[in-house]
C-alpha positions as CSV (number, residue, x, y, z in Angstrom):
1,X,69.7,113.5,85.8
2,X,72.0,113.8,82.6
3,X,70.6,113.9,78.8
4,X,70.5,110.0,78.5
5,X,68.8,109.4,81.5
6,X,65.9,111.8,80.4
7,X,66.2,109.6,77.7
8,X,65.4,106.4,79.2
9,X,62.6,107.8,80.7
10,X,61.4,109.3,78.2
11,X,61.4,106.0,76.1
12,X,59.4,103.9,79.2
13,X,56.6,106.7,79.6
14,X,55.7,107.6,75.8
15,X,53.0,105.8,73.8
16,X,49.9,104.8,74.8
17,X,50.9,101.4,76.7
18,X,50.9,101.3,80.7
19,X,54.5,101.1,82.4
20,X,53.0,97.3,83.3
21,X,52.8,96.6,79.7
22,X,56.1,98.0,79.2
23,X,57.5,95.4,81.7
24,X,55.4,92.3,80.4
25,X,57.1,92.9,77.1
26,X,60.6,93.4,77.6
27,X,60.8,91.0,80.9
28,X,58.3,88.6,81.5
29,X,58.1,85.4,79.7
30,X,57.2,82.8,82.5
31,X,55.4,79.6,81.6
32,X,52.8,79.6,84.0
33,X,51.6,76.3,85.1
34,X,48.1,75.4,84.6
35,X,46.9,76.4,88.1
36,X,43.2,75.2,88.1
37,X,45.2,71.7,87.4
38,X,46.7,71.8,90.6
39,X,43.6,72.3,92.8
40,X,42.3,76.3,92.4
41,X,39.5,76.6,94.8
42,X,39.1,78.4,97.7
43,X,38.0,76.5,101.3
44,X,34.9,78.5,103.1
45,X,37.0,79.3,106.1
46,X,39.5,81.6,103.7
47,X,36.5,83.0,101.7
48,X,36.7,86.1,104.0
49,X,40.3,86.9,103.1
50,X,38.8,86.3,99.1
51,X,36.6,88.7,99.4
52,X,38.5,91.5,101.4
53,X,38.4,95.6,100.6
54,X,40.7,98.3,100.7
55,X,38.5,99.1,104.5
56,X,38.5,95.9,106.3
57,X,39.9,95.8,109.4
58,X,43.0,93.7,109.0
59,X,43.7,92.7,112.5
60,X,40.3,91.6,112.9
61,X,40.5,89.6,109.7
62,X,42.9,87.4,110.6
63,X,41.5,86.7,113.8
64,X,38.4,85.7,112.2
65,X,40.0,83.5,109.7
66,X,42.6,82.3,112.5
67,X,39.5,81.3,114.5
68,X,37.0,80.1,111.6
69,X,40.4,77.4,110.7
70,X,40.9,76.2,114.5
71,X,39.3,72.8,114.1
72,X,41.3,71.9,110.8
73,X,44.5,69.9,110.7
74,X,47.4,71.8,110.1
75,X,47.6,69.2,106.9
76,X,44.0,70.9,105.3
77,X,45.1,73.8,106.3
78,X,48.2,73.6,104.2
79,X,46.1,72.6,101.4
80,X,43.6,74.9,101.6
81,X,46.1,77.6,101.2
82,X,48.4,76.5,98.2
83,X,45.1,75.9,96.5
84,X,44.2,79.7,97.7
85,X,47.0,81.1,96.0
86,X,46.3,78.9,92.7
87,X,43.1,80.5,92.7
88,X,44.6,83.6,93.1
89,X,46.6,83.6,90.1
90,X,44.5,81.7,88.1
91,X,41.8,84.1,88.4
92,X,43.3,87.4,88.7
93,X,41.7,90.5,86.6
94,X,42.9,93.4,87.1
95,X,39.8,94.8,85.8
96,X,38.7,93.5,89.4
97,X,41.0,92.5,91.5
98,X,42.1,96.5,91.3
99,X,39.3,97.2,93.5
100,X,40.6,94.5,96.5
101,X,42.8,94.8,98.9
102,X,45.9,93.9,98.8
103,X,45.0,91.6,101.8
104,X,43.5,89.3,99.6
105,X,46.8,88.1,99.1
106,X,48.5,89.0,102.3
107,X,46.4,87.2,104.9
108,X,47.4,84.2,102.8
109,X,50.9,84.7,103.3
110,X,50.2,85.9,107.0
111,X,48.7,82.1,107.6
112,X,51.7,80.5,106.0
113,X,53.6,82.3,108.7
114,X,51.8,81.7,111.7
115,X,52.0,78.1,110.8
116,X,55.3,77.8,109.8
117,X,55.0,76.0,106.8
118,X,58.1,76.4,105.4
119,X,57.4,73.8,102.6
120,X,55.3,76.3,101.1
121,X,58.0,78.4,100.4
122,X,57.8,78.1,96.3
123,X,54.4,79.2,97.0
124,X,55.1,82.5,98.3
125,X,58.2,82.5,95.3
126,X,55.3,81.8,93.1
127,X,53.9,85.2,93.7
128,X,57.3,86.6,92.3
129,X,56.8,84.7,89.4
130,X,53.3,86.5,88.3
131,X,53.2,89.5,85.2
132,X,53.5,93.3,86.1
133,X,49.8,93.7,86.6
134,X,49.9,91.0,89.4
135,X,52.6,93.0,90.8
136,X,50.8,96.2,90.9
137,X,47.9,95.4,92.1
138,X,48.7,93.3,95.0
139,X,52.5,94.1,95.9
140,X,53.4,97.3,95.0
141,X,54.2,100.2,97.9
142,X,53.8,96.7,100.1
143,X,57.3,95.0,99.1
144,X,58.5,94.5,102.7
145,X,55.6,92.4,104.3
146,X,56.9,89.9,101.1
147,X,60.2,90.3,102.2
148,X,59.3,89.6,106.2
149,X,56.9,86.2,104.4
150,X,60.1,85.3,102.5
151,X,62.6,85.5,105.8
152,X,60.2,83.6,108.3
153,X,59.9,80.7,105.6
154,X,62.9,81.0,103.8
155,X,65.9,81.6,106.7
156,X,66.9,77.7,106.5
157,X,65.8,77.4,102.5
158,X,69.1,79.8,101.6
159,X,69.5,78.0,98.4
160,X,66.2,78.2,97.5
161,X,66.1,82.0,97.7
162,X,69.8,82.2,95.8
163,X,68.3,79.7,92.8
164,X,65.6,82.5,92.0
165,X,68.2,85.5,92.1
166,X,69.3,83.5,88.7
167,X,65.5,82.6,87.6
168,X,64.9,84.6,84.3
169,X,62.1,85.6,82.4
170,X,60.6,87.7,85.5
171,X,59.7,91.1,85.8
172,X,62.9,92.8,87.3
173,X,60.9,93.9,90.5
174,X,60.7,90.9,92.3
175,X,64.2,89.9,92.4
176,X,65.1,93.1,95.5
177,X,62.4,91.5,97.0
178,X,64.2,88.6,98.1
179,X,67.4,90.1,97.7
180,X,66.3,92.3,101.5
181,X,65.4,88.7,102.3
182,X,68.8,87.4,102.5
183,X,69.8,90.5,103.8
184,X,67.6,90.2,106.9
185,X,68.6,86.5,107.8
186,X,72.2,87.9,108.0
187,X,70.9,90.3,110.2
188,X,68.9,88.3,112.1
189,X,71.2,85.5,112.2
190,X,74.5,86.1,112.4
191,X,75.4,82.2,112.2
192,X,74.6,83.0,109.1
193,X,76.1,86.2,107.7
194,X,79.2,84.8,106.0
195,X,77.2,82.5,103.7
196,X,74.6,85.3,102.8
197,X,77.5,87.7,102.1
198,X,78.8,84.5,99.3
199,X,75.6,84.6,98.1
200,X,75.3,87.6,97.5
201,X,79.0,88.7,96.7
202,X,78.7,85.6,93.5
203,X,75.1,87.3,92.4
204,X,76.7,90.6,92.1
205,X,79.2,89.4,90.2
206,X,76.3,87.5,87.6
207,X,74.9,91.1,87.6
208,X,78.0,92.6,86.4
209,X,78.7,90.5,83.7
210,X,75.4,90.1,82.7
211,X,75.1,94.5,82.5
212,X,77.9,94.6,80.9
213,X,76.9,92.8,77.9
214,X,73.6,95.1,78.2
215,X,70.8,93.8,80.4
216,X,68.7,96.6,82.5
217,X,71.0,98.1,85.7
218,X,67.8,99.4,87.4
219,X,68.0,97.3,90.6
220,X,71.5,97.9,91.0
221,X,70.3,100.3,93.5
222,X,68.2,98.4,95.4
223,X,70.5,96.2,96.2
224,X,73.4,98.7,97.1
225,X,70.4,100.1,99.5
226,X,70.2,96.8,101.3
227,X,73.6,96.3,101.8
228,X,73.9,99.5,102.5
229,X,71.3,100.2,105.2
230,X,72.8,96.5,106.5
231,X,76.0,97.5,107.3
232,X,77.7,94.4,105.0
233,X,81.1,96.0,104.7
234,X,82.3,92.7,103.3
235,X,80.6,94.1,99.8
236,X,81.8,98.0,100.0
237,X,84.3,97.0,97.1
238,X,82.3,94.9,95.1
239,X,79.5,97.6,95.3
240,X,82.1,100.4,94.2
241,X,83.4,98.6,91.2
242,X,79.5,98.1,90.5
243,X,79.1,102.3,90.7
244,X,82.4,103.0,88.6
245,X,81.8,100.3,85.6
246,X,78.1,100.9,84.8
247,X,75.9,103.8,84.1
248,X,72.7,103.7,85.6
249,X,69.8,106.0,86.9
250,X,70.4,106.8,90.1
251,X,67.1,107.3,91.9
252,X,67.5,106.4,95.7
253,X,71.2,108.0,95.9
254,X,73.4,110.2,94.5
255,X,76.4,107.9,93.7
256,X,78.7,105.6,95.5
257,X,79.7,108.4,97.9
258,X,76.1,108.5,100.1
259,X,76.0,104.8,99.6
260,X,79.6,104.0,101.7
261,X,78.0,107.3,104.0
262,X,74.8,105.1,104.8
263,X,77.0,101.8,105.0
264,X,79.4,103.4,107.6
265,X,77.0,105.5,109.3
266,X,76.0,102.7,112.3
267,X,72.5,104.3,113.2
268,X,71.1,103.8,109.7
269,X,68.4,101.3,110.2
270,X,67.3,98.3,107.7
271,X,65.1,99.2,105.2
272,X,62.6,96.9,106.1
273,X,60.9,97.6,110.1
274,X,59.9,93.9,110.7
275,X,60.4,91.0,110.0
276,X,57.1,89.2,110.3
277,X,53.7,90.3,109.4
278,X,52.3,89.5,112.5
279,X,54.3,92.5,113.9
280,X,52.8,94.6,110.6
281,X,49.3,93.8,112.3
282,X,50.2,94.6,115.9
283,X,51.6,98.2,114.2
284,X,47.7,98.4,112.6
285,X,46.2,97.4,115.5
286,X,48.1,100.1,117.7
287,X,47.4,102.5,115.8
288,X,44.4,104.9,116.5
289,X,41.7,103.9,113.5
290,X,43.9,101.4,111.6
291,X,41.0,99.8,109.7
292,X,40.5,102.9,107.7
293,X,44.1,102.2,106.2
294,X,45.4,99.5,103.7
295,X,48.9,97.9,104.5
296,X,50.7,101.4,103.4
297,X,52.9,102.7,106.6
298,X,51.8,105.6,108.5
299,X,52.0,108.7,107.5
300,X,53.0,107.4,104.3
301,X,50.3,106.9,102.2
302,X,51.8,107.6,98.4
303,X,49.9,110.8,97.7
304,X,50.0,114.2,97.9
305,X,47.5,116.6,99.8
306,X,47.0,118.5,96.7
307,X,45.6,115.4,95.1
308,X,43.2,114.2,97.2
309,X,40.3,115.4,95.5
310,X,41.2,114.1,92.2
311,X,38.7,111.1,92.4
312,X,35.7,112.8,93.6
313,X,33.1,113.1,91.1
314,X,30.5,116.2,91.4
315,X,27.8,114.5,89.8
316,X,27.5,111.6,92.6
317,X,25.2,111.7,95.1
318,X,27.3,111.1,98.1
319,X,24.7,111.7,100.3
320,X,22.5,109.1,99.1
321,X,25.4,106.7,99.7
322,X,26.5,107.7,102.8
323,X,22.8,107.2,104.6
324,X,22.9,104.0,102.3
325,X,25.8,102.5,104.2
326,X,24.3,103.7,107.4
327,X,21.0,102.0,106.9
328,X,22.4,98.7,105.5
329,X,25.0,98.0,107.9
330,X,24.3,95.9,111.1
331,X,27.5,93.3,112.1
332,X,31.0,94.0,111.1
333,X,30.5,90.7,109.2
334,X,34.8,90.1,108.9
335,X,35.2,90.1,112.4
336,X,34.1,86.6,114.3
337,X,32.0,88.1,117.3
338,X,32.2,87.4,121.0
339,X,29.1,86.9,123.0
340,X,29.4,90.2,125.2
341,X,26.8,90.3,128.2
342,X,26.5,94.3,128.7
343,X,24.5,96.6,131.6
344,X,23.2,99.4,130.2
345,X,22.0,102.2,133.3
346,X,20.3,105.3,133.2
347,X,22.4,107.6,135.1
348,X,20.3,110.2,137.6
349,X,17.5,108.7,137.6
350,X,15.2,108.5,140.7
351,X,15.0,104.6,140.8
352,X,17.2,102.0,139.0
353,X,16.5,102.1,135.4
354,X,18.4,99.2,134.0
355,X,19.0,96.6,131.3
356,X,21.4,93.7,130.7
357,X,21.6,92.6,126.6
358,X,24.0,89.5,125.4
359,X,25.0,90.9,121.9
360,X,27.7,90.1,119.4
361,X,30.8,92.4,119.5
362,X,30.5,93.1,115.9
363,X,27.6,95.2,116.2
364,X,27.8,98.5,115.0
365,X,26.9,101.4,117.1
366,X,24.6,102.8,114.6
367,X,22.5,100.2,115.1
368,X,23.3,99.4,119.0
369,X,21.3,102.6,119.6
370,X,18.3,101.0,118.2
371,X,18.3,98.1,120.0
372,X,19.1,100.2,123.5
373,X,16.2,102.4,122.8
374,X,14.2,99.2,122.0
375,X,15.5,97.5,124.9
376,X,14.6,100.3,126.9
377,X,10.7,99.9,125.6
378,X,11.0,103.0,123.4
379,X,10.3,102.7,119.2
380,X,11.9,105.8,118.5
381,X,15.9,106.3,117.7
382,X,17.5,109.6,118.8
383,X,18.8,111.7,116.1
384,X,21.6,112.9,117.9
385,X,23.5,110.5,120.4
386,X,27.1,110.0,120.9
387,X,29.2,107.1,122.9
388,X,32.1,108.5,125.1
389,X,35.3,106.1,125.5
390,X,36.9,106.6,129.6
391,X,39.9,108.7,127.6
392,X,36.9,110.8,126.2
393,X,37.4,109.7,122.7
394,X,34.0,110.4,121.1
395,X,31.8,108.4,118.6
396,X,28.7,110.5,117.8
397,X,25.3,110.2,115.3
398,X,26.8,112.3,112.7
399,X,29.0,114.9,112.0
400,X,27.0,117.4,110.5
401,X,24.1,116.9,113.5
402,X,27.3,117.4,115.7
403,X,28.9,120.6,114.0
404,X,31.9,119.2,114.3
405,X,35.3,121.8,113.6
406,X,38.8,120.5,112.5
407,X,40.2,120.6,115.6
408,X,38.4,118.4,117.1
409,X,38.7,115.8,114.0
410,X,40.9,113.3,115.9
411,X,38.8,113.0,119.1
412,X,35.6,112.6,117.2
413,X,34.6,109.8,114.5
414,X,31.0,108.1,113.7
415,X,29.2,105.5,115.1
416,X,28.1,103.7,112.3
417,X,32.3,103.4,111.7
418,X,32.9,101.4,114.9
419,X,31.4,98.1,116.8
420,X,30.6,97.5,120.4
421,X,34.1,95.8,120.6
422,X,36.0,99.1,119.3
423,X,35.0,100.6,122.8
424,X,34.7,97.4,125.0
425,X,37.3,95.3,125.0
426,X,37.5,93.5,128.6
427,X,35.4,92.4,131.5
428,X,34.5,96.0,133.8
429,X,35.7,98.0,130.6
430,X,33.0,100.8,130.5
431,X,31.6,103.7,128.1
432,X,29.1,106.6,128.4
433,X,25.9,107.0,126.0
434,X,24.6,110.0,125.6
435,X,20.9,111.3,123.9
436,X,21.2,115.3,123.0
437,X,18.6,117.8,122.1
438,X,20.8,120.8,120.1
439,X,23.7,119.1,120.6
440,X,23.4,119.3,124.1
441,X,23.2,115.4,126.0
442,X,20.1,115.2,127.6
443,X,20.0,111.9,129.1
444,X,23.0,109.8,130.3
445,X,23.5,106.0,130.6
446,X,26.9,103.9,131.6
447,X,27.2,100.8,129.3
448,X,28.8,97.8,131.7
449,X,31.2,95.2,129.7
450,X,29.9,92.8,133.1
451,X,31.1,89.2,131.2
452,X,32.7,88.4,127.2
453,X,32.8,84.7,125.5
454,X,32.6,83.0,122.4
455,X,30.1,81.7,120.4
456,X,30.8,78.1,120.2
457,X,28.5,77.3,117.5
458,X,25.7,79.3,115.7
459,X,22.7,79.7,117.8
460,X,18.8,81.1,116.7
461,X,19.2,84.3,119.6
462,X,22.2,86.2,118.9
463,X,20.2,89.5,120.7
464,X,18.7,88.3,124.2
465,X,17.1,90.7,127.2
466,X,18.7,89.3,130.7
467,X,17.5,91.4,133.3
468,X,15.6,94.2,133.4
469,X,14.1,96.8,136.2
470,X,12.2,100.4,136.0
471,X,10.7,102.5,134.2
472,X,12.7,104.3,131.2
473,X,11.4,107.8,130.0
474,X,8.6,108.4,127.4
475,X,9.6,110.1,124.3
476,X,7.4,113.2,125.2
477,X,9.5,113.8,128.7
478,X,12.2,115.9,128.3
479,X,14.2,116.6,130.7
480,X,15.4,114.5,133.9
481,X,13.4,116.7,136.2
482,X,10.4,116.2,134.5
483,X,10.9,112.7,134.8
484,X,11.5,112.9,138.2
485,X,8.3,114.8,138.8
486,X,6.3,111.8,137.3
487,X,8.4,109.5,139.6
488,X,7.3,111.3,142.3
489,X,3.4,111.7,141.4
490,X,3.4,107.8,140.6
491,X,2.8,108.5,137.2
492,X,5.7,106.0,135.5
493,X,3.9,103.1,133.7
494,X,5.7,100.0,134.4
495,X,7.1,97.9,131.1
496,X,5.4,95.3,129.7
497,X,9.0,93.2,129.6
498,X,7.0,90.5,127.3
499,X,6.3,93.0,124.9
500,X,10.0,94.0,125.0
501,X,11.2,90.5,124.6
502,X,9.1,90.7,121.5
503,X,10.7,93.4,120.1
504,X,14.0,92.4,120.4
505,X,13.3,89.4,118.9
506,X,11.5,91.4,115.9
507,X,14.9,93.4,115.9
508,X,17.1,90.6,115.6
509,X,14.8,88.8,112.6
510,X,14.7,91.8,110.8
511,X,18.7,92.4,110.1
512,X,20.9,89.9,109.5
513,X,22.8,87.3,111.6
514,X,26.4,87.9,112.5
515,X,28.2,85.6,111.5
């Protein structure tokens, strides 16, 4: 980077004003409409994706939302949305809406997909049209999944997408946006390259002219990276009279030389990986704990190690708020639950010590245990317990209690973390549950998915005892052969299955519903 370049960045990162700020002033003079005018509210059924954190689940979001929307016409549900987004700009604070996901915005766009509504195109452009802040908070490090929105609504709206290359008075960051846009539905549609190369061709050009009489060069790059990385050789001369005639930063390349490398080098893929965020999902949903990621890529996740402890303060009790969560938490309440019908066995035991529960899927496991045990005719939780997956993924009471070491970190997380429908998915799926003494599993049970369906409308027992049959161990036996021994000397007292009806019914009043 020569002298003048230091210079320029120098200039942007002085003073006491944020690089957002910085951008506001010298770029962005919109005139927003007056959103709350055009109908800024937010429908119940999209109040989830509202109210979404950094840690939901993102797969299991949408299908909530997806599922919550089924009954609407696809007219409401247009509706519903472009007033979603009104509210969404109208109301943003970054002061707040810092804290959200990113998602909040996102499964909007996702639902505009999945429906096709491709007259809500200026919508999504609308986005584009909000201040830096906006822009930080809810797009940046996520530019592609705006890029996939913009090609699944925009592909047959071309002239749409050109118009706001040439819109002004916008930050200069959401121009590449669509720019990859255009680049993908040449890509994607090859019917369609030679148009898409015009477009593009003319608007390099306007940026040309428009540098040389001194506006800001900084996307030059971005765009020479999309044509680039897309192979559009019709553009290799534009882009090198582009290189030779201005002086600008370069950031993602070294000079027109590695850009012609990328362009001829046929192996080079697109920038962006999909082109619809339904496939970004399926890429969360793959992967092994996606719901403790936000949208960033794998393996990607804009930090450094040596940073990671920047945040933590030493004068908060963690502690306190980790057992908090523990303690609070009942029903993943994002994800719509299925009505699972489970058989929970003791293994080993001298007779058949069984129960069969109907529970929601979005229980956690933390609290599963309480209701097994309760199930079971016991009052008491185990302190140390730990669910076993068929590939022997682990989910166990706590880490500490477990002494887990660092190499077993991926094959072990906690159960107050996952629900019942993390580990059961389909009919005859099965797990193991285990209650230790000294880390050591005393007593074993298989948990039976035996039947799964939905819960067509809200009912007063969410939590019901089925079936039943023997007689489950007291808290003061110990070990299996103990409990044999009072099998055997007709000692067992047989449950009182009205009082455990009770009981589950005491359980299910005391925490809250789950939907």
């Amino acid at each position: 980077m020569d002298e003048d370049q230091l210079s320029q960045m120098s200039s942007l990162f002085s003073g006491d004003q944020s690089m957002d700020d910085i951008l506001n002033e010298r770029y962005y003079f919109y005139d927003r409409p007056n959103y709350a005018s055009l109908g800024a509210d937010v429908s119940r059924w999209l109040m989830p994706l509202w109210n979404a954190q950094n840690d939901d689940n993102k797969v299991s979001l949408c299908g909530f939302v997806d599922d919550d929307g089924r009954e609407l016409s696809l007219e409401q549900k247009r509706l519903d949305l472009r007033h979603y987004l009104y509210m969404l700009f109208n109301c943003f604070d970054p002061k707040i809406d810092g804290q959200n996901s990113c998602w909040k915005l996102y499964g909007a766009l996702w639902l505009l997909e999945k429906y096709k509504m491709t007259d809500c195109l200026d919508n999504v452009l609308e986005v584009l049209r909000q201040d830096a802040r906006f822009f930080t908070f809810y797009i940046h490090g996520c530019e592609d999944y705006l890029s996939a929105v913009l090609y699944q609504l925009g592909r047959d709206q071309l002239e749409v997408l050109e118009n706001f290359m040439y819109e002004s008075g916008l930050i200069p960051d959401g121009k590449p946006i669509v720019f990859d846009a255009l680049i993908l539905t040449a890509l994607r549609q090859p019917e369609k390259r030679l148009r898409i190369v015009s477009i593009a061709s003319k608007y390099l050009r306007y940026c040309l002219d428009i540098c040389r009489k001194g506006a800001n060069p900084s996307n030059l790059e971005l765009y020479a990276g999309a044509l680039a990385t897309g192979h559009i050789h019709e553009l290799r001369l534009q882009l090198r009279e582009l290189y030779n005639e201005l002086d600008f930063p370069h950031f993602m390349y070294d000079g027109i030389e590695e850009v012609e490398a990328i362009m001829d080098d046929e192996e080079a893929d697109f920038l962006i990986e999909c082109d619809n965020l339904n496939d970004f999902l399926l890429q969360l949903k793959n992967e092994k704990n996606a719901d403790n990621y936000g949208l960033m890529p794998y393996g990607d996740f804009g930090f450094d190690d040596e940073d990671d402890d920047e945040d933590y303060d030493e004068d908060y009790d963690y502690d306190d708020d980790y057992e908090a969560i523990k303690n609070t938490n009942t029903y993943y309440l994002k994800e719509k639950p299925k009505r699972l019908t489970l058989r929970i066995e003791l293994d080993g035991a001298p007779e058949p010590v069984q129960r069969t529960l109907q529970v929601p899927s979005n229980m956690y496991l933390s609290r599963f245990v309480e209701l097994i045990m309760t199930a079971f005719g016991r009052n008491d939780e185990p302190e140390q317990y730990v669910f076993t997956e068929r590939d022997g993924f682990r989910f166990v009471s706590d880490f500490d209690d477990w002494d887990i070491d660092d190499e077993e970190m991926d094959e072990v997380d906690e159960a107050f973390f996952a629900t019942i429908s993390d580990v059961l998915k389909k009919k005859n799926d099965f797990i193991s549950f285990g209650i230790a003494k000294n880390r050591k599993v005393v007593w074993h049970h298989t948990i039976l998915l035996e039947k799964s369906g939905r819960y067509t409308e809200k009912t007063q027992d969410y939590v019901l005892l089925l079936d039943g049959q023997g007689t489950y161990p007291a808290k003061s036996v110990r070990t299996m052969e103990q409990y044999i021994k009072q099998h055997q000397e007709g000692k067992l007292r047989r449950p009182n299955f009205k009082t455990v009806h009770q009981h589950i019914r005491e359980f299910e009043d005391f925490y809250e519903p789950p939907i």
